[in-house]
PDB file as gemmi writes it, atoms N, CA and C in Angstrom:
CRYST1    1.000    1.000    1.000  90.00  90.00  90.00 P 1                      
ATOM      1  N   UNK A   1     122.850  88.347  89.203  1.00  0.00           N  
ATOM      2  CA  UNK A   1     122.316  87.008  89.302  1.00  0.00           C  
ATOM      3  C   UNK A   1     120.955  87.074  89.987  1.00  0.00           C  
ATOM      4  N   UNK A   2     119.778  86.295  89.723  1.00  0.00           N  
ATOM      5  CA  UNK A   2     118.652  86.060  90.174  1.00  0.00           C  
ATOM      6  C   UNK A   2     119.161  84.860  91.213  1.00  0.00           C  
ATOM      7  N   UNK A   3     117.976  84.935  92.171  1.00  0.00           N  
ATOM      8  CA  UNK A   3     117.915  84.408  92.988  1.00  0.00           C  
ATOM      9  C   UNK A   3     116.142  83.921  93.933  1.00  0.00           C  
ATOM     10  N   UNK A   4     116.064  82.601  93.781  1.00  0.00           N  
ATOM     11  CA  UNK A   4     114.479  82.759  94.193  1.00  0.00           C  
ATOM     12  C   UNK A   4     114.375  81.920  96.065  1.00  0.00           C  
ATOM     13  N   UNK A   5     113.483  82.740  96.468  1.00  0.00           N  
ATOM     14  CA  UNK A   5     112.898  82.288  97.825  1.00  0.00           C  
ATOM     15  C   UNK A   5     112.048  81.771  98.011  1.00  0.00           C  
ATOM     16  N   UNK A   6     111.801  80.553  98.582  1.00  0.00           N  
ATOM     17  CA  UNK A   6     110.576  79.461  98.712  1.00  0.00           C  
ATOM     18  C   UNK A   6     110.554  79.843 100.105  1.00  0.00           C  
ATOM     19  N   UNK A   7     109.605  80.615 100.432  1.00  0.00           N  
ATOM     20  CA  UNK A   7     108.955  79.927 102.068  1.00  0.00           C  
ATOM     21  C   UNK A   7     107.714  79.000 102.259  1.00  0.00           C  
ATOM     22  N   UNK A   8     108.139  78.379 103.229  1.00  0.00           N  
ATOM     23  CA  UNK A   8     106.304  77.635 103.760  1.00  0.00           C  
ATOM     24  C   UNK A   8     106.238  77.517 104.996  1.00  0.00           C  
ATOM     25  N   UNK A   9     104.774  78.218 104.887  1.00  0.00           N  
ATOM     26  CA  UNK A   9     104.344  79.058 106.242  1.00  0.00           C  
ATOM     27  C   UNK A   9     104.500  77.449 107.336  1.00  0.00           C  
ATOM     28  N   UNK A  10     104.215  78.160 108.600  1.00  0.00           N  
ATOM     29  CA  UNK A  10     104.384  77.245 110.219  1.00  0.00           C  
ATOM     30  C   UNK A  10     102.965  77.019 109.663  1.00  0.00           C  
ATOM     31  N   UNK A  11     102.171  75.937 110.138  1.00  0.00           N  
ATOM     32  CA  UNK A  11     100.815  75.816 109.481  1.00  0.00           C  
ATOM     33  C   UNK A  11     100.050  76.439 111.020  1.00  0.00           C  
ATOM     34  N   UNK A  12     100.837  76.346 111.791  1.00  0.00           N  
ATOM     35  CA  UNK A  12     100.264  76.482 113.275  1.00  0.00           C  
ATOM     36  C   UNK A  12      99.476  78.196 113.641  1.00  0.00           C  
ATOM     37  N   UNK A  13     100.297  79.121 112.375  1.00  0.00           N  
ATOM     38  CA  UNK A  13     100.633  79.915 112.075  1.00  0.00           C  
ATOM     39  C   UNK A  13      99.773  80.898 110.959  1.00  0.00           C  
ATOM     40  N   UNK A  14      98.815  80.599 110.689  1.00  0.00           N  
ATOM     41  CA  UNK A  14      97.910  80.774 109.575  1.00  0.00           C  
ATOM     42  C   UNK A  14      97.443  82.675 110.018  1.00  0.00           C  
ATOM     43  N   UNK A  15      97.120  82.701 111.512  1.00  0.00           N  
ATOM     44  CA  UNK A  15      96.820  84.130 111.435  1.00  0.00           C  
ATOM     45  C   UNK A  15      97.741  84.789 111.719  1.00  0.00           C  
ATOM     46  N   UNK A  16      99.081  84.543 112.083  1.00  0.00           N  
ATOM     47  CA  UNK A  16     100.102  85.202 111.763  1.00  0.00           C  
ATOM     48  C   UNK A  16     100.380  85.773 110.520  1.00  0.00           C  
ATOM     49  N   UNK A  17     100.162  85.390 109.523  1.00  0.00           N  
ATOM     50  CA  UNK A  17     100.495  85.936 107.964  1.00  0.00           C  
ATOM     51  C   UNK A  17      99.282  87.143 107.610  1.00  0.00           C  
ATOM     52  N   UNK A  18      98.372  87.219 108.107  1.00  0.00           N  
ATOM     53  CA  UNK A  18      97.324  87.805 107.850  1.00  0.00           C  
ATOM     54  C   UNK A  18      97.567  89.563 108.899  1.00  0.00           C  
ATOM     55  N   UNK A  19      98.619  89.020 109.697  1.00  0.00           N  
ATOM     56  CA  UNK A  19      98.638  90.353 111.106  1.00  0.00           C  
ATOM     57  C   UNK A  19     100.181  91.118 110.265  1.00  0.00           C  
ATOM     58  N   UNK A  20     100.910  89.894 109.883  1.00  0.00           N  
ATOM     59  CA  UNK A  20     102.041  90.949 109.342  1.00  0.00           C  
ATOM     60  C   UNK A  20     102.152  90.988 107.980  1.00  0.00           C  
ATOM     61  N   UNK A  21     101.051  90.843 107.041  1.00  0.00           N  
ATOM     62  CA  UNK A  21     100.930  91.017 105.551  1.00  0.00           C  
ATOM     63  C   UNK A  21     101.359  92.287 105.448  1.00  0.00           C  
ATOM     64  N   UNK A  22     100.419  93.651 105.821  1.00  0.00           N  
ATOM     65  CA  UNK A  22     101.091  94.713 105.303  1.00  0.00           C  
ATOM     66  C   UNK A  22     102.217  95.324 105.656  1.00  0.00           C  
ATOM     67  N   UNK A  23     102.779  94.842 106.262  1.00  0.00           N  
ATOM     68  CA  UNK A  23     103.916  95.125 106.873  1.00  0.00           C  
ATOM     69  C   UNK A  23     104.992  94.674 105.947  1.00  0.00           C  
ATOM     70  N   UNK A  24     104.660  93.295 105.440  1.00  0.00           N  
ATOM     71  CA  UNK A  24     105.235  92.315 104.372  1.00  0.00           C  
ATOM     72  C   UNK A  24     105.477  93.070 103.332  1.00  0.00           C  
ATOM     73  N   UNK A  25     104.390  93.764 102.407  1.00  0.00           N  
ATOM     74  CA  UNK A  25     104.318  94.304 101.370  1.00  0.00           C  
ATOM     75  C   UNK A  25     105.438  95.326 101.570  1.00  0.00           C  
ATOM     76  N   UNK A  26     104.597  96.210 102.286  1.00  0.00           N  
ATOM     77  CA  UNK A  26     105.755  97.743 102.576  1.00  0.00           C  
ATOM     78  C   UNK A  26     107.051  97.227 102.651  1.00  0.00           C  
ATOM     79  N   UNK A  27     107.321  96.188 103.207  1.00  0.00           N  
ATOM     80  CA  UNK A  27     108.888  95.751 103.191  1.00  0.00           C  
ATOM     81  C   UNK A  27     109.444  95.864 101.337  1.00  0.00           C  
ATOM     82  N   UNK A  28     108.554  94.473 101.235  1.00  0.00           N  
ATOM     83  CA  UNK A  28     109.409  94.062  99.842  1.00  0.00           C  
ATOM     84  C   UNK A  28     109.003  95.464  98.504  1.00  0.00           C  
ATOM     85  N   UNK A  29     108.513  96.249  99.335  1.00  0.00           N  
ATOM     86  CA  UNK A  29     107.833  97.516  97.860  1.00  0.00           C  
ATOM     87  C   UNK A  29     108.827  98.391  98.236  1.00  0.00           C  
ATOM     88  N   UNK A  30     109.816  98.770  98.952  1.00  0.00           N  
ATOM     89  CA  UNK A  30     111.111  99.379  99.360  1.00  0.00           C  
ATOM     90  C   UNK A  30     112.119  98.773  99.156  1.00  0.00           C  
ATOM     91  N   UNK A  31     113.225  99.769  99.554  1.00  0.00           N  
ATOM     92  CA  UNK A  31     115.012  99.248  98.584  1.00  0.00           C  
ATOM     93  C   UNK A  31     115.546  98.900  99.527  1.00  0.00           C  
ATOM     94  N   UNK A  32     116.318  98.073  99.526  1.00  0.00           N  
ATOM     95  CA  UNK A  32     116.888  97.045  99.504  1.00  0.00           C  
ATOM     96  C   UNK A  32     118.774  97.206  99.100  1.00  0.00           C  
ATOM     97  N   UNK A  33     119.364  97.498 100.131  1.00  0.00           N  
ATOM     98  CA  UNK A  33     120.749  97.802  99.361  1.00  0.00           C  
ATOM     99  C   UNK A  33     121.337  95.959  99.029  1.00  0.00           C  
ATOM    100  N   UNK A  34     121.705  96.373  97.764  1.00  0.00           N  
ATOM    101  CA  UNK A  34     122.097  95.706  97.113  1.00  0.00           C  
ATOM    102  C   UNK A  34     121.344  94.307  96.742  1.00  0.00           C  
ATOM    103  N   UNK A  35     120.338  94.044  96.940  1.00  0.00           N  
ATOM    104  CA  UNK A  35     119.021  93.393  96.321  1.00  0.00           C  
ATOM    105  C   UNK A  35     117.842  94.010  95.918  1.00  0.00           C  
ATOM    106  N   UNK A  36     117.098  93.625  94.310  1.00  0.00           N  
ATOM    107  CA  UNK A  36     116.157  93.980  94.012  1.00  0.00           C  
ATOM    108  C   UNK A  36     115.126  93.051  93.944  1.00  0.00           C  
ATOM    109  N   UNK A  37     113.411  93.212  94.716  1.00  0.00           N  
ATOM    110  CA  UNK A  37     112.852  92.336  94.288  1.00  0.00           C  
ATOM    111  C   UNK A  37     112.384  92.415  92.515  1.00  0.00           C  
ATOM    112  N   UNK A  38     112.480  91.429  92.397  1.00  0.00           N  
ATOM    113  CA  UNK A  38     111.785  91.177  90.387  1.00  0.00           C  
ATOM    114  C   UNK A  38     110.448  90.956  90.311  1.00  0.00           C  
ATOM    115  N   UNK A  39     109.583  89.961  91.404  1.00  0.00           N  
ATOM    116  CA  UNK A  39     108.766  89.983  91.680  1.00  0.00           C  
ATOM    117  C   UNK A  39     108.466  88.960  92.854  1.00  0.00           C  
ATOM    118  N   UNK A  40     107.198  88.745  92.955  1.00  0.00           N  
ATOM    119  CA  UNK A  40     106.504  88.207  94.661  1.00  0.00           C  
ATOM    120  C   UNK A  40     105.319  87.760  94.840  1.00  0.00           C  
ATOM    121  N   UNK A  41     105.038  86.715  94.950  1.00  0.00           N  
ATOM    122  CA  UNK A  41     103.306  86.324  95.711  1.00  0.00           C  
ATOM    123  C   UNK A  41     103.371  85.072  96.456  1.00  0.00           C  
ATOM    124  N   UNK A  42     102.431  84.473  96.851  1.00  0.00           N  
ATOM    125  CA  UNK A  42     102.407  83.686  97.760  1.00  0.00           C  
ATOM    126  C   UNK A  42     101.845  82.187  97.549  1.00  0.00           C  
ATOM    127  N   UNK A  43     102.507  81.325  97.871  1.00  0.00           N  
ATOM    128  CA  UNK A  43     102.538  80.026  97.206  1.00  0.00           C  
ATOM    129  C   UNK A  43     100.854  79.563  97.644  1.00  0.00           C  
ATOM    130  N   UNK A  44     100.277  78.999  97.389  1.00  0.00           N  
ATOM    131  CA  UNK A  44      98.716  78.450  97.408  1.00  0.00           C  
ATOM    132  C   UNK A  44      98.445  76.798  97.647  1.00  0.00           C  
ATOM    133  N   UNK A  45      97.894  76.650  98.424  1.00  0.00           N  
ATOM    134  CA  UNK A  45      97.456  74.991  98.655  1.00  0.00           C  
ATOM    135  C   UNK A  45      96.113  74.568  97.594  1.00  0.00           C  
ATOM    136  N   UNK A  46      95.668  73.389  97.598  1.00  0.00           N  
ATOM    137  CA  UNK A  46      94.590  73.138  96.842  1.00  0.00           C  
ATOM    138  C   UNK A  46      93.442  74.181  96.829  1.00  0.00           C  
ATOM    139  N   UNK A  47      93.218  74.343  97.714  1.00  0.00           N  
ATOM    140  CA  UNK A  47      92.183  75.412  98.048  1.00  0.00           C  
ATOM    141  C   UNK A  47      91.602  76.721  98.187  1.00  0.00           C  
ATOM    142  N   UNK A  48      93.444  77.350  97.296  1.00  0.00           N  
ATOM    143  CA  UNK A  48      93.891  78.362  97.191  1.00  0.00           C  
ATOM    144  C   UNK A  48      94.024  79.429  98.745  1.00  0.00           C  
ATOM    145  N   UNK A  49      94.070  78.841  99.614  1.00  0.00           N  
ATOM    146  CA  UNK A  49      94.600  79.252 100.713  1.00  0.00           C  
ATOM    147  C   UNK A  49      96.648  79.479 100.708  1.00  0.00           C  
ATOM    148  N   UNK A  50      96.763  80.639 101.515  1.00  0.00           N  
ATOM    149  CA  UNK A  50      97.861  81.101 101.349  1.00  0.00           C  
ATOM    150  C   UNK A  50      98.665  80.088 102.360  1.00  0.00           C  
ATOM    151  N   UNK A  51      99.889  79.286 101.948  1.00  0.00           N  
ATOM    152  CA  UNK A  51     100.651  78.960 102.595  1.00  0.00           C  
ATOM    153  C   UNK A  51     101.974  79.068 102.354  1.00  0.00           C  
ATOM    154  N   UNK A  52     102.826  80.124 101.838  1.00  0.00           N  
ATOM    155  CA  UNK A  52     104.055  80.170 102.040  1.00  0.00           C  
ATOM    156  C   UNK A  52     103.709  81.670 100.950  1.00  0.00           C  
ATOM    157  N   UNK A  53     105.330  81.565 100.331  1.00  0.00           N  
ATOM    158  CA  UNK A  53     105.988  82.821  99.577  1.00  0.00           C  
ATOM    159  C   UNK A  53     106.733  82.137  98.337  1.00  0.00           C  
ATOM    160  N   UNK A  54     106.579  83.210  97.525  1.00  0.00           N  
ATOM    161  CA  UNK A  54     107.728  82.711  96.090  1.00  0.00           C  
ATOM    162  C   UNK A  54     108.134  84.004  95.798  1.00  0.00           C  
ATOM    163  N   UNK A  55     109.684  84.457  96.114  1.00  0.00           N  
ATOM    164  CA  UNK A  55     110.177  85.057  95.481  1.00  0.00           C  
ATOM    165  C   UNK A  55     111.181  85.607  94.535  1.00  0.00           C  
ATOM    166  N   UNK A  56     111.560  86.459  93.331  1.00  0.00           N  
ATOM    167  CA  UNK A  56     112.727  86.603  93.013  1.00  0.00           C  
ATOM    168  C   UNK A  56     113.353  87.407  93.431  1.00  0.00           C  
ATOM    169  N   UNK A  57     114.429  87.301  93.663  1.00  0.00           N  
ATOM    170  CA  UNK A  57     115.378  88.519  93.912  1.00  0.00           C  
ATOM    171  C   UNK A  57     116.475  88.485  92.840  1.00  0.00           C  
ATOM    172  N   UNK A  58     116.907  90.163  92.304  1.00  0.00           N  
ATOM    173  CA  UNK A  58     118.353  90.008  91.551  1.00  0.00           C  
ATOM    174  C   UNK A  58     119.247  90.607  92.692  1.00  0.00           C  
ATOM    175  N   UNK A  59     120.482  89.812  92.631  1.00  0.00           N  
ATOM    176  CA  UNK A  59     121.395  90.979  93.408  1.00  0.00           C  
ATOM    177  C   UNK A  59     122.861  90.039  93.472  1.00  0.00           C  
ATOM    178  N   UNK A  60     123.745  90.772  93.679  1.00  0.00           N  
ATOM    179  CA  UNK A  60     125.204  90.531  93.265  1.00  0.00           C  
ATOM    180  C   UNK A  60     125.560  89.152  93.895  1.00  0.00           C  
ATOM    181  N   UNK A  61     125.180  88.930  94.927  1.00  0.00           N  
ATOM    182  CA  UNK A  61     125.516  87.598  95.784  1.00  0.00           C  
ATOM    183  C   UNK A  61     124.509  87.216  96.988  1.00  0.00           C  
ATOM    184  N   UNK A  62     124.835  86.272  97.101  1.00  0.00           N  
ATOM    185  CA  UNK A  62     123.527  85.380  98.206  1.00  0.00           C  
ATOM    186  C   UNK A  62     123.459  86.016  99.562  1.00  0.00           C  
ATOM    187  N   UNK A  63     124.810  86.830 100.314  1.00  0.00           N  
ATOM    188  CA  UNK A  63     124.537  87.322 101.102  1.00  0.00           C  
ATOM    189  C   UNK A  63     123.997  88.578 101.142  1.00  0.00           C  
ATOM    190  N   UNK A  64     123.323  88.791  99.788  1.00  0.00           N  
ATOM    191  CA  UNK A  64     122.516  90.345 100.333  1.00  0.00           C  
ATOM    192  C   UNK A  64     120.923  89.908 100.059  1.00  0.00           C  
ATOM    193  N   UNK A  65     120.588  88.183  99.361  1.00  0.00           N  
ATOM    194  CA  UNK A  65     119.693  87.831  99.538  1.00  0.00           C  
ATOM    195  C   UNK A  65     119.588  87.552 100.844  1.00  0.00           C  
ATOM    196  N   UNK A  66     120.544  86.946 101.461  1.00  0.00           N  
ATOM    197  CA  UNK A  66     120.025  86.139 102.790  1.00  0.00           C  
ATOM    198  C   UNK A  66     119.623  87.488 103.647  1.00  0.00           C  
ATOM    199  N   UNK A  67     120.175  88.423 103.695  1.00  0.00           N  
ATOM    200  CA  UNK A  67     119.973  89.716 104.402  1.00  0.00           C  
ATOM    201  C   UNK A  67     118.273  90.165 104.309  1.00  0.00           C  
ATOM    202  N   UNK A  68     118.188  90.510 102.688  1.00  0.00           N  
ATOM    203  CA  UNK A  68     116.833  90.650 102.589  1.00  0.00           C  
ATOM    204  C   UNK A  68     115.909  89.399 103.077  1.00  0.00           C  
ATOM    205  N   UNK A  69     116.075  88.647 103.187  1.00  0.00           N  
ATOM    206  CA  UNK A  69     115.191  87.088 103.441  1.00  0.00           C  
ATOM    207  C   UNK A  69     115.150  87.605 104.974  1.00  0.00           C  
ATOM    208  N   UNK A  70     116.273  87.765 105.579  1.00  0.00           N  
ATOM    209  CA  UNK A  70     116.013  88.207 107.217  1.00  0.00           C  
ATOM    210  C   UNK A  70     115.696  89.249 107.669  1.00  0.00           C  
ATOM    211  N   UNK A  71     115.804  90.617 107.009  1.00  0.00           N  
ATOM    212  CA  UNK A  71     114.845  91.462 107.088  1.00  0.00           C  
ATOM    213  C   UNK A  71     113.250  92.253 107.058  1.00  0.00           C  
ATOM    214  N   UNK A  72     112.879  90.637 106.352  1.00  0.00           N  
ATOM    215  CA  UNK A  72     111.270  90.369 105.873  1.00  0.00           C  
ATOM    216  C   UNK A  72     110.416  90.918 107.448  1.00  0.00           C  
ATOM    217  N   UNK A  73     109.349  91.209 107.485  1.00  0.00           N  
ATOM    218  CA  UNK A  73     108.772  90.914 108.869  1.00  0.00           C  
ATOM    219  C   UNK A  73     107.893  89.621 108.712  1.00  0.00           C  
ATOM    220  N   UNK A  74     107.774  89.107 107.528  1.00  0.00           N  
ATOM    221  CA  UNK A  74     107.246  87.580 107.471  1.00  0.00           C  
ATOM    222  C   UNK A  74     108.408  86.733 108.499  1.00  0.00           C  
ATOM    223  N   UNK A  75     109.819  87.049 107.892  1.00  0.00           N  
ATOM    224  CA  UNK A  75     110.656  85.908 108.490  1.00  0.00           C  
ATOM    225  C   UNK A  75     110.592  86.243 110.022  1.00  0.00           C  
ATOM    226  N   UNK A  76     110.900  87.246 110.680  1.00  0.00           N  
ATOM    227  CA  UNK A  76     110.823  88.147 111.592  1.00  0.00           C  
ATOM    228  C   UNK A  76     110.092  87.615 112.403  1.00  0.00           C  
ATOM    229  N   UNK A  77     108.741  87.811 111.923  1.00  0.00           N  
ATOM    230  CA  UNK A  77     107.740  87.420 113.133  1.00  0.00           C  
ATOM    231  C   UNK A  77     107.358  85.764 113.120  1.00  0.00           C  
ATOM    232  N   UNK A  78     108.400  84.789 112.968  1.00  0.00           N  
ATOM    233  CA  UNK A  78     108.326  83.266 113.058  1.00  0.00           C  
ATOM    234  C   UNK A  78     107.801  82.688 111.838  1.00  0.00           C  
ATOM    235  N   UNK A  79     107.237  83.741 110.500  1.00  0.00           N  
ATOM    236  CA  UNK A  79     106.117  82.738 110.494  1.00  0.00           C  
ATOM    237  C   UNK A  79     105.981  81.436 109.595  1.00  0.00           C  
ATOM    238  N   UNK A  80     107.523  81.162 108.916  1.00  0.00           N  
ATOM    239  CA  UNK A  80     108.044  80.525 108.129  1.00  0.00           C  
ATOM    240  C   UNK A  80     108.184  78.622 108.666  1.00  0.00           C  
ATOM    241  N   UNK A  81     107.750  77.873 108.629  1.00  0.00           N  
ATOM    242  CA  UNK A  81     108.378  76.800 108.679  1.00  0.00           C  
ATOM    243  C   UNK A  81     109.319  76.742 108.524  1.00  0.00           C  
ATOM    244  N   UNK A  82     109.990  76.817 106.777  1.00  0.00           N  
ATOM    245  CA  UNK A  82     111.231  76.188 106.676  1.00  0.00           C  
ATOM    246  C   UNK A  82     111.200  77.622 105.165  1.00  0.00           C  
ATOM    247  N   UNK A  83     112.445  78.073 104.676  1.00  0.00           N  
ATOM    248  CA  UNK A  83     113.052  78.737 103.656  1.00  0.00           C  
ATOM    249  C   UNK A  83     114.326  78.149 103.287  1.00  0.00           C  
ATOM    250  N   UNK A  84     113.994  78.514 101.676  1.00  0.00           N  
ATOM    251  CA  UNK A  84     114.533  78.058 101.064  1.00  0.00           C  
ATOM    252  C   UNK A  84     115.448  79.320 100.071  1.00  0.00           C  
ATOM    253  N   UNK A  85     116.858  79.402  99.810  1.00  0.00           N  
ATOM    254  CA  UNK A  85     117.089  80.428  98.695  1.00  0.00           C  
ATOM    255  C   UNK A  85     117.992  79.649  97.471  1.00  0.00           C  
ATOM    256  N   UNK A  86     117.601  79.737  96.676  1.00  0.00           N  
ATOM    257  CA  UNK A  86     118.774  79.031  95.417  1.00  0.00           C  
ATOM    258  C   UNK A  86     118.788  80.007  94.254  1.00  0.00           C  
ATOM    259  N   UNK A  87     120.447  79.914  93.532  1.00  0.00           N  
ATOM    260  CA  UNK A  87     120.468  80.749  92.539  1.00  0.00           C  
ATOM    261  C   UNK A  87     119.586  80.771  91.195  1.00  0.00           C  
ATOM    262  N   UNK A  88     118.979  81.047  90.566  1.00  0.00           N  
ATOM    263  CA  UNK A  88     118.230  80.556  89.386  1.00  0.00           C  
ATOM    264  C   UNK A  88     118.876  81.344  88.129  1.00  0.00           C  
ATOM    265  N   UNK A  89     118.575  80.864  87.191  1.00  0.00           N  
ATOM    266  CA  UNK A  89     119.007  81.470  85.890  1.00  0.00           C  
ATOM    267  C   UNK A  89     117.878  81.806  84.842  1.00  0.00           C  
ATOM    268  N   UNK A  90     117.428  82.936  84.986  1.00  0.00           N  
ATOM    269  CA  UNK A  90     116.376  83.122  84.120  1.00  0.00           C  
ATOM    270  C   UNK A  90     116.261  83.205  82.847  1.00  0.00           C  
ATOM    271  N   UNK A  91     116.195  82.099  81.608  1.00  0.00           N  
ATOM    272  CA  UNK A  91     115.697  82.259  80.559  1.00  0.00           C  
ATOM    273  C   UNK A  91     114.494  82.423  79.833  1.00  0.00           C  
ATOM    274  N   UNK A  92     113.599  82.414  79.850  1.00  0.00           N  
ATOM    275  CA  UNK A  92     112.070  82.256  79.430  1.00  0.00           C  
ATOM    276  C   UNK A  92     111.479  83.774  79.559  1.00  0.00           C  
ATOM    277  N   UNK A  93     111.852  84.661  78.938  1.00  0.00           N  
ATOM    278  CA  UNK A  93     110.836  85.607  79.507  1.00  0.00           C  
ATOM    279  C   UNK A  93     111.542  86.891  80.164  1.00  0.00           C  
ATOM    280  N   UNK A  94     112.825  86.646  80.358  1.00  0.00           N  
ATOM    281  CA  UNK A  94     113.697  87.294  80.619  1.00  0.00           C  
ATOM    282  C   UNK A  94     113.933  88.531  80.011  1.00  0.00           C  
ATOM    283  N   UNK A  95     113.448  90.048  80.199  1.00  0.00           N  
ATOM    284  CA  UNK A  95     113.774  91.067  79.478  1.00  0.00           C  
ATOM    285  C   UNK A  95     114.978  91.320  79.406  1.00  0.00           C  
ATOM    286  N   UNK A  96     116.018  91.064  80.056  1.00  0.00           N  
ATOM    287  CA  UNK A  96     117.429  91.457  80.028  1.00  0.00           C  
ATOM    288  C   UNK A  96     118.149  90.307  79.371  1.00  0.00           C  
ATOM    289  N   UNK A  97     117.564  89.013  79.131  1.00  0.00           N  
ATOM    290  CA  UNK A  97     118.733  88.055  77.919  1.00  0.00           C  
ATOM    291  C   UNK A  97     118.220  88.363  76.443  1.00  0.00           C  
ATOM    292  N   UNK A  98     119.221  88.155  76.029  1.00  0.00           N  
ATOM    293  CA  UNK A  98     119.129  88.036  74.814  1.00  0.00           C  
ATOM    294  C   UNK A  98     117.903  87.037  74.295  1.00  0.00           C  
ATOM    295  N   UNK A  99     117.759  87.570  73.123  1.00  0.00           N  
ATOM    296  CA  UNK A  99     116.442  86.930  72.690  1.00  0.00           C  
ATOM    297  C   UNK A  99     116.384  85.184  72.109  1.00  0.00           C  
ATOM    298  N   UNK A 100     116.255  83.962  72.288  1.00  0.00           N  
ATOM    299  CA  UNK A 100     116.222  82.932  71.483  1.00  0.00           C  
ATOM    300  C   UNK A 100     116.381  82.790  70.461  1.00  0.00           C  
ATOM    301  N   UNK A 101     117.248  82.313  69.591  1.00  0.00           N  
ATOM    302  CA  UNK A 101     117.708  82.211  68.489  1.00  0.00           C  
ATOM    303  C   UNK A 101     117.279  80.598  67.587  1.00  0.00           C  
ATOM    304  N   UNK A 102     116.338  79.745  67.513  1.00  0.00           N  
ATOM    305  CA  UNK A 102     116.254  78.736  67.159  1.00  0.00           C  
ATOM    306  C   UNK A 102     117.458  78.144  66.219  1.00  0.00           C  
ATOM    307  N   UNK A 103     118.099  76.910  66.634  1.00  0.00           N  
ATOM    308  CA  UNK A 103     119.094  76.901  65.636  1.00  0.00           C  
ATOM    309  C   UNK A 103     118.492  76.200  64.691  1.00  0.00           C  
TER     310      UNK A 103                                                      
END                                                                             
């Protein structure tokens, strides 16, 4: 099952994301028992300034997302306002479903 993560950053918090970015990366570019990231970037305000996270994760159940979500050093080092995780179902684009069939 996929699974996606909404964070949005503490706004108070802006050079915090900038001190533990690479730290961020190296996290989510390593394994992960029993979650895989699918992919990752960072949600954008009008101005294209970075204020939060969007991610997918696949993995068997929510508690090895919530694990990875708390293992982040984004979450770690405060810098989240508020997160979000919900199951999603990926059709559109999906290399692993089956292909659309128009009826």
């Amino acid at each position: 099952m996929h699974y996606i993560i909404n964070n949005h950053d503490n706004p108070d918090k802006a050079a915090l994301r900038m001190e533990v970015r690479e730290a961020h990366i190296a996290y989510l570019k390593s394994d992960h028992p029993g979650a895989k990231l699918v992919m990752a970037g960072p949600l954008l305000d009008g101005h294209g300034e970075m204020i939060g996270s969007h991610l997918v994760v696949a993995a068997d159940d929510i508690a090895a997302v919530e694990q990875f979500q708390q293992d982040d050093p984004m979450a770690q080092s405060g810098l989240f306002l508020s997160s979000r995780i919900d199951p999603w179902k990926w059709v559109i684009g999906n290399p692993d479903a089956p292909a659309h069939q128009p009826s």
